[in-house]
FIBADO-403041 format. One line per field, with one value per atom (N, C-alpha, C): z, y, x; residue number from 1; residue in three letters. Coordinates in nm, 2 decimals. Layout:
BEGIN
z <- [Z;...]
y <- [Y;...]
x <- [X;...]
k <- [NUM;...]
r <- [ALA;...]
//
This chain:
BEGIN
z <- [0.00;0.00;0.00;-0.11;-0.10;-0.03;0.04;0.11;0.07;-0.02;-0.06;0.04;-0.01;0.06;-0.06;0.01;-0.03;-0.05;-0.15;-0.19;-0.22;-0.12;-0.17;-0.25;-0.36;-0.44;-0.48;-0.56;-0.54;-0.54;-0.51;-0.53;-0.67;-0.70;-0.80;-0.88;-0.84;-0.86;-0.83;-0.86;-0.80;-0.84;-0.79;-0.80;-0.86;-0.98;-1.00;-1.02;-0.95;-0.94;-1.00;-1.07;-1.16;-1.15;-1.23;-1.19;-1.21;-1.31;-1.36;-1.31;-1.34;-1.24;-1.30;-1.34;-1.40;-1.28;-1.26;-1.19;-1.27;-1.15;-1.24;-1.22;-1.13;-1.10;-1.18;-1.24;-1.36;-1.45;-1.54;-1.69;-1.69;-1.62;-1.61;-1.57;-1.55;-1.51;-1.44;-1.34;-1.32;-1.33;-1.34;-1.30;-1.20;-1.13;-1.01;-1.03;-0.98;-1.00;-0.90;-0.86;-0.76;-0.77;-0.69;-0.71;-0.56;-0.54;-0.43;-0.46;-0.33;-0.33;-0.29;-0.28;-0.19;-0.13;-0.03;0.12;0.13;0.05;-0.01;0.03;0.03;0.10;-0.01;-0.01;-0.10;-0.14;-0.31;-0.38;-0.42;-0.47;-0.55;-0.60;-0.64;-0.71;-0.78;-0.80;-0.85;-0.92;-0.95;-1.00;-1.13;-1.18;-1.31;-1.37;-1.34;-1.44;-1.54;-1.66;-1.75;-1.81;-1.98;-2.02;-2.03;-2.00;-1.98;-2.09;-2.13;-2.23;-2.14;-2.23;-2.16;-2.05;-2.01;-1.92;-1.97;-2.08;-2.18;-2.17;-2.25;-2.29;-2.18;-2.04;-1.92;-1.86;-1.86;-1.77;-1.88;-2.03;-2.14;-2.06;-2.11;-2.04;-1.92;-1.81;-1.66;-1.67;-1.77;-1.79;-1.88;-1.94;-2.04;-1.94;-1.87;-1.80;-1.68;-1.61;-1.54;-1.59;-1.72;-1.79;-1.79;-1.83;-1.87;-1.71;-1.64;-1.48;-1.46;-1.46;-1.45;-1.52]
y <- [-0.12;0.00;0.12;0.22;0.37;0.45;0.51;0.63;0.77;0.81;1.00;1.06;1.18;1.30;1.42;1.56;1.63;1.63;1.71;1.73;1.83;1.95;2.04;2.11;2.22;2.27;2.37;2.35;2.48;2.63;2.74;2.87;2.88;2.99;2.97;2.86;2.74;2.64;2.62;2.58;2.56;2.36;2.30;2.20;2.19;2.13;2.12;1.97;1.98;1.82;1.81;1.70;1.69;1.58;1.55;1.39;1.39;1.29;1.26;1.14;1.15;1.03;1.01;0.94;0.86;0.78;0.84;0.79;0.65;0.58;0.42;0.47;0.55;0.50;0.67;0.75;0.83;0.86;0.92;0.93;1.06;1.09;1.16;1.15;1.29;1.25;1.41;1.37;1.50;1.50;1.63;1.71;1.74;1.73;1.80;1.85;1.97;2.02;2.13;2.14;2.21;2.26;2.35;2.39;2.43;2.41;2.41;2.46;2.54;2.63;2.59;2.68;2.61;2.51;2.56;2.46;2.38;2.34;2.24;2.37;2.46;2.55;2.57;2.51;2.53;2.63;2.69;2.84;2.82;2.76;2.77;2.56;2.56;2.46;2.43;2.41;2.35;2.22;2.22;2.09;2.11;2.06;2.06;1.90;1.93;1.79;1.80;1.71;1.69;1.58;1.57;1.50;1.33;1.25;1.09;1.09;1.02;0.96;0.89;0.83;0.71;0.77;0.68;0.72;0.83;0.74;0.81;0.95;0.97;1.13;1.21;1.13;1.19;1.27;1.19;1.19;1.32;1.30;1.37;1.50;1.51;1.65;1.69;1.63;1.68;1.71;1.67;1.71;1.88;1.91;1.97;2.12;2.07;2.17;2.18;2.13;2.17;2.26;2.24;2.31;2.45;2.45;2.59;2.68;2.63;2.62;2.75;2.62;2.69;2.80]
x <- [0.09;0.00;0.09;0.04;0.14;0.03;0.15;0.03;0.04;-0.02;-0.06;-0.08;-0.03;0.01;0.01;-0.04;0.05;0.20;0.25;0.38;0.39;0.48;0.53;0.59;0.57;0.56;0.70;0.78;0.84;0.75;0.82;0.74;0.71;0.63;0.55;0.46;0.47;0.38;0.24;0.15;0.06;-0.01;-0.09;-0.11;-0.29;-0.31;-0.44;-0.48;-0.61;-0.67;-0.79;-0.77;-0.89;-0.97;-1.11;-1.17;-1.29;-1.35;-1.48;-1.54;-1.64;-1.78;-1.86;-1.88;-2.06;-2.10;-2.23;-2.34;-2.40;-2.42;-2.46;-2.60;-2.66;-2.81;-2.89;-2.83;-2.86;-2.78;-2.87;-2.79;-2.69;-2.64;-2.54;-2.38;-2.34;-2.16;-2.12;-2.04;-2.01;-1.82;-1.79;-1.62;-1.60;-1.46;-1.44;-1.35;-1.29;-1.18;-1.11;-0.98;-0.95;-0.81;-0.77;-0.62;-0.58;-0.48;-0.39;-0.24;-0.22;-0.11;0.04;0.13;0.22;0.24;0.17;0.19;0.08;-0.02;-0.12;-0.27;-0.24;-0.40;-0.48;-0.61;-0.72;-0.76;-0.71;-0.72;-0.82;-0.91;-1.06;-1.07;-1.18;-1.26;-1.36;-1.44;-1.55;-1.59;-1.71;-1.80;-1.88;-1.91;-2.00;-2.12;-2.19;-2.26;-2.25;-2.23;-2.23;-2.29;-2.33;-2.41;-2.31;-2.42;-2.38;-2.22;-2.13;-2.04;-1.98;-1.89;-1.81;-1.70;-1.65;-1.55;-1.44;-1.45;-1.27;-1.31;-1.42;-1.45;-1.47;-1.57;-1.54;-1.45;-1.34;-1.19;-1.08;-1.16;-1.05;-1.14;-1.26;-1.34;-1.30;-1.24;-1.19;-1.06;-1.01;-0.80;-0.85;-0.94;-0.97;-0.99;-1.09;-1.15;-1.04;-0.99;-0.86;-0.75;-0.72;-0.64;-0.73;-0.83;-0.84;-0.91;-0.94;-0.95;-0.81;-0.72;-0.56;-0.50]
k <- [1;1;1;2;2;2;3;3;3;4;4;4;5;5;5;6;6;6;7;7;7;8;8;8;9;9;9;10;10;10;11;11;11;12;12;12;13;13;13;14;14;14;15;15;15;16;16;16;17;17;17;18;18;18;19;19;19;20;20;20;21;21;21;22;22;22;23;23;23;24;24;24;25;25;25;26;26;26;27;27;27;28;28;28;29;29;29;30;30;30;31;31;31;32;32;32;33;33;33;34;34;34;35;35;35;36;36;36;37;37;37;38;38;38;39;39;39;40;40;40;41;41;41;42;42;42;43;43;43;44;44;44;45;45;45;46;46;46;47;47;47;48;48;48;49;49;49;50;50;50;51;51;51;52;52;52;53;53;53;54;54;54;55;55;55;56;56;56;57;57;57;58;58;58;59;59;59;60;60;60;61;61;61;62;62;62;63;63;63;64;64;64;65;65;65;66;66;66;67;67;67;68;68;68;69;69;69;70;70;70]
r <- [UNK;UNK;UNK;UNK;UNK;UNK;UNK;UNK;UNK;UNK;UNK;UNK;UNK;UNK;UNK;UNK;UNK;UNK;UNK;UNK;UNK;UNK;UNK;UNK;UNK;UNK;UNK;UNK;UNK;UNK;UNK;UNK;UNK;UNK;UNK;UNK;UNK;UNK;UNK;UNK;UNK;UNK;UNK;UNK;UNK;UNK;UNK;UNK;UNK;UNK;UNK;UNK;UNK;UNK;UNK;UNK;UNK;UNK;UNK;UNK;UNK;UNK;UNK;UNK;UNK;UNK;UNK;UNK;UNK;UNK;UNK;UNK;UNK;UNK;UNK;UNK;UNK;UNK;UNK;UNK;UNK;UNK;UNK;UNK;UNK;UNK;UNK;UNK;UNK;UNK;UNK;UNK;UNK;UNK;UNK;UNK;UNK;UNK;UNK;UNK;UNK;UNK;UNK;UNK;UNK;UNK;UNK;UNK;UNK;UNK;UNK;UNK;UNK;UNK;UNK;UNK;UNK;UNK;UNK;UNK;UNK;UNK;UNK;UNK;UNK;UNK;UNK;UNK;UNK;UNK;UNK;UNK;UNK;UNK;UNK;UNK;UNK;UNK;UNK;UNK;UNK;UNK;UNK;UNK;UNK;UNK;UNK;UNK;UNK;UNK;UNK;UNK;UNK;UNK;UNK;UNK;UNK;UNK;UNK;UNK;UNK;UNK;UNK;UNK;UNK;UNK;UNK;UNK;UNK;UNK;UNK;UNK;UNK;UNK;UNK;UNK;UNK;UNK;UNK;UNK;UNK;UNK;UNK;UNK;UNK;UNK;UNK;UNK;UNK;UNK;UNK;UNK;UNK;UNK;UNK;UNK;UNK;UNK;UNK;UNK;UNK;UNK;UNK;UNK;UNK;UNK;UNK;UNK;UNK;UNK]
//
């Protein structure tokens, strides 16, 4: 088992997190997305639903929207 953690950043860095979901029990999917600073402190985030697709296109739409997030 590896154990995660934050990982400190050099200065000017920042860290963005990204991640899609399909619901089994509706026809939908949501994004999550967040960014962290320095020393790991929570700069902003959000969520979005989105219409049902597969996983792939899910996960490509949450790298998508992280990027432009950033």
């Amino acid at each position: 088992i590896t154990k995660c953690r934050w990982q400190f950043r050099n200065y000017g860095w920042v860290k963005v997190n990204v991640d899609g979901s399909v619901s089994t029990f509706k026809p939908r999917a949501a994004i999550g997305k967040m960014v962290r600073g320095l020393n790991g402190s929570w700069m902003g985030g959000s969520k979005m639903v989105v219409g049902l697709a597969n996983f792939f296109k899910i996960e490509a739409r949450a790298l998508l929207e992280g990027l432009k997030f950033a």
